[in-house]
C-alpha angles and dihedrals in degrees: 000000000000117000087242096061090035095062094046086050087054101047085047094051094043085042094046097044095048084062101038080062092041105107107235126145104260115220144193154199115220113044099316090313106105112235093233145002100213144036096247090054085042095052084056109048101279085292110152112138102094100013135055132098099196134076103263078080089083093069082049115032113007092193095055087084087077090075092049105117111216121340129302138173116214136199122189121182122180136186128206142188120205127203113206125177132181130188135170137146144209112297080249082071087226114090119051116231100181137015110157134136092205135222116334111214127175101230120198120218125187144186142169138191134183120183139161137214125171120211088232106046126062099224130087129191132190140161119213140191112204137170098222091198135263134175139238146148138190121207090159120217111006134190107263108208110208099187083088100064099085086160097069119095119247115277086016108151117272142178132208095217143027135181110248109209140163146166126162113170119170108187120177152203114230115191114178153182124185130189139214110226093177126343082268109040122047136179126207139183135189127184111197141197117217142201125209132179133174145185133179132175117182146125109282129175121215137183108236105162090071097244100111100252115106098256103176135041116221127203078224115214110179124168129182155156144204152178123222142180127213141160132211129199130206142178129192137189111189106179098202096312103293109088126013142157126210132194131193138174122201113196122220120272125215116222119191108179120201138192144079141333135208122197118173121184090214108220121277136217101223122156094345083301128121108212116213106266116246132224121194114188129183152150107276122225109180122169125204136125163218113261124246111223155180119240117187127172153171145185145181134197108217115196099196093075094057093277095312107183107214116183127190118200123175114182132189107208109188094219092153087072102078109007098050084079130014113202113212128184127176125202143186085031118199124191115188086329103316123109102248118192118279112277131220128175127149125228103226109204102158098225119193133221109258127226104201129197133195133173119186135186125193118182122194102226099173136001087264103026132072131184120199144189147177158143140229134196131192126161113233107248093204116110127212102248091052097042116120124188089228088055117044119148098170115138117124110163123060130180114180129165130177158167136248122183128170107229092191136342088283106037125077130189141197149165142178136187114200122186119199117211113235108251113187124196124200104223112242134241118276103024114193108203096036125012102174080071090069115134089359118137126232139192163170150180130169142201115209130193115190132189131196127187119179132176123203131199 
């Protein structure tokens, strides 16, 4: 490697790594899954199974590093900005309570990949960071309605307003080897390390008597981390580079998230008396989950149309396994000061499994310049009775476009634009983490830039 492209490989990866610690809410597009890692997927539509000659394609297709040619180093950054809304009225239906769309941050989201193949040998290696996805909002402090809590005894304590917050990133470490099988048909694996952190501040209602009905309401504030491993598999047949499939399974990724919890009963006005206000702490245990799935693509180079390059991809994520129910447990509870028995209780939130479509499109305008464009679809697999306003990963319609151009024989650039429709849904009835949130509407919608710069060698 020559000192010119090593120095640029050092200043990417420190780059790179400064914003990868840098502590920013991590988002996503379909479900809580981002569409794409990089700004060349992104241009297309999020594709990536059976096309992609970066390496973003590790956290995809494993396999696809076999095609590199040579050996480059990338860094993506994107940057999104996310459009949340909440309404909801009295349970009268009269009077609005609510009607907010929140805070609007401009969240930074990197990744990096650097990866080698050499034309005479059959094996390929790489090491990628990634931020898998995740979800969030802050609308800061909201009006509670307590006319909805039918559950809660008479003269329980109540509150007029709560903050609603919320942030779940999962980023994660992809080494990874591929192999060429034959110069058509490649394998690839990638074991990878994860990273997942998580904060949530919300009403919650909690029984606390022992007899089984929710007796007291908590301003909740839980806090947590993990570590997680996973593996994903991939296969691609690339038949000259005009036509190729690719297939790649992910396998689900336990996530057990642990640290503290927070629960204030806020003060409340009963009788003309002022009760003592009350503060629970406790070691949080809280399980969920990454999704397994099922990536399958295609592409053709048609040469009609001036060597367009058109890539399919159709992906299953298994998010029902581990958000139709949340299993929570607190432990070393202390209430005012005094150990209280250990406390479990499950969020029950109904998740769906998720069937997700993308159609890309890449044009070779020039020798150097390339303009690209896609859409994605993916139905949101949460259903109403589960929806919360902090989580609310709804966003089913995606239009990007793009622009690749080779600076020098080295140096590669890219960038996307995606735009994510709004999609609203109206909170069902008997809501069982929150019911003050019945018959609100939620939503979201998000504009996202990304840019990509590789240097090859």
């Amino acid at each position: 490697m020559k000192r010119k492209q090593l120095t640029t490989v050092i200043v990417l990866v420190l780059t790179t790594v400064i914003l990868l610690l840098s502590p920013s809410a991590l988002y996503a597009n379909n479900g809580m899954e981002s569409i794409a890692n990089g700004a060349k997927s992104a241009g297309m539509g999020g594709t990536s199974i059976a096309v992609g000659d970066d390496t973003t394609v590790m956290n995809t297709n494993p396999a696809a590093i076999s095609k590199l040619d040579g050996s480059r180093i990338d860094m993506n950054l994107e940057m999104l900005f996310p459009f949340f809304s909440f309404e909801n009225k009295d349970a009268t239906g009269t009077t609005t309570l609510n009607d907010t769309s929140g805070k609007k941050p401009i969240y930074l989201i990197p990744s990096m990949g650097i990866a080698q193949h050499t034309k005479d040998s059959k094996w390929s290696f790489g090491i990628g960071m990634y931020n898998e996805g995740g979800t969030g909002a802050d609308y800061g402090v909201l009006k509670v309605d307590n006319s909805y809590l039918e559950m809660l005894p008479a003269g329980s304590p109540a509150y007029s307003n709560c903050e609603y917050y919320s942030q779940f990133g999962f980023m994660k470490v992809a080494p990874t080897v591929a192999y060429n099988i034959t110069d058509k048909l490649s394998i690839g694996v990638s074991p990878q390390i994860g990273y997942a952190m998580m904060r949530m501040k919300m009403p919650f209602f909690m029984d606390q008597s022992g007899n089984g009905v929710p007796d007291t309401l908590f301003n909740a504030d839980m806090d947590g981390t993990a570590t997680t491993l996973t593996g994903k598999i991939g296969i691609l047949y690339n038949f000259y580079n005009m036509m190729g499939f690719g297939l790649a399974y992910t396998s689900p990724t336990d996530i057990d998230l642990k640290g503290k919890a927070t629960m204030v009963a806020p003060i409340a006005e009963m009788g003309g008396m002022i009760p003592a206000q009350s503060t629970m702490t406790g070691d949080l245990d809280m399980k969920i989950g990454w999704p397994q799935s099922v990536k399958a693509g295609m592409f053709m180079r048609m040469k009609p149309l001036g060597g367009t390059l058109v890539s399919f991809d159709v992906e299953w994520l298994n998010w029902s396994k581990y958000f139709n129910e949340i299993p929570v447990k607190l432990t070393n509870v202390q209430m005012n000061g005094s150990a209280q028995p250990d406390n479990e209780f499950n969020m029950n939130l109904g998740w769906k499994d998720q069937w997700v479509y993308k159609i890309g499109f890449e044009y070779p305008a020039t020798e150097n310049l390339k303009l690209r464009m896609g859409y994605s679809y993916g139905k949101n697999p949460v259903p109403a009775e589960g929806a919360l306003a902090i989580m609310n990963p709804f966003v089913e319609h995606h239009i990007t476009g793009g622009i690749g151009y080779d600076i020098s024989n080295n140096i590669e650039f890219n960038m996307a634009l995606v735009y994510g429709f709004n999609k609203n849904v109206t909170v069902g009835n008997n809501h069982n983490v929150s019911p003050d949130m019945t018959n609100s509407t939620t939503g979201m919608e998000f504009a996202s830039m990304s840019m990509m710069l590789a240097s090859k060698w």
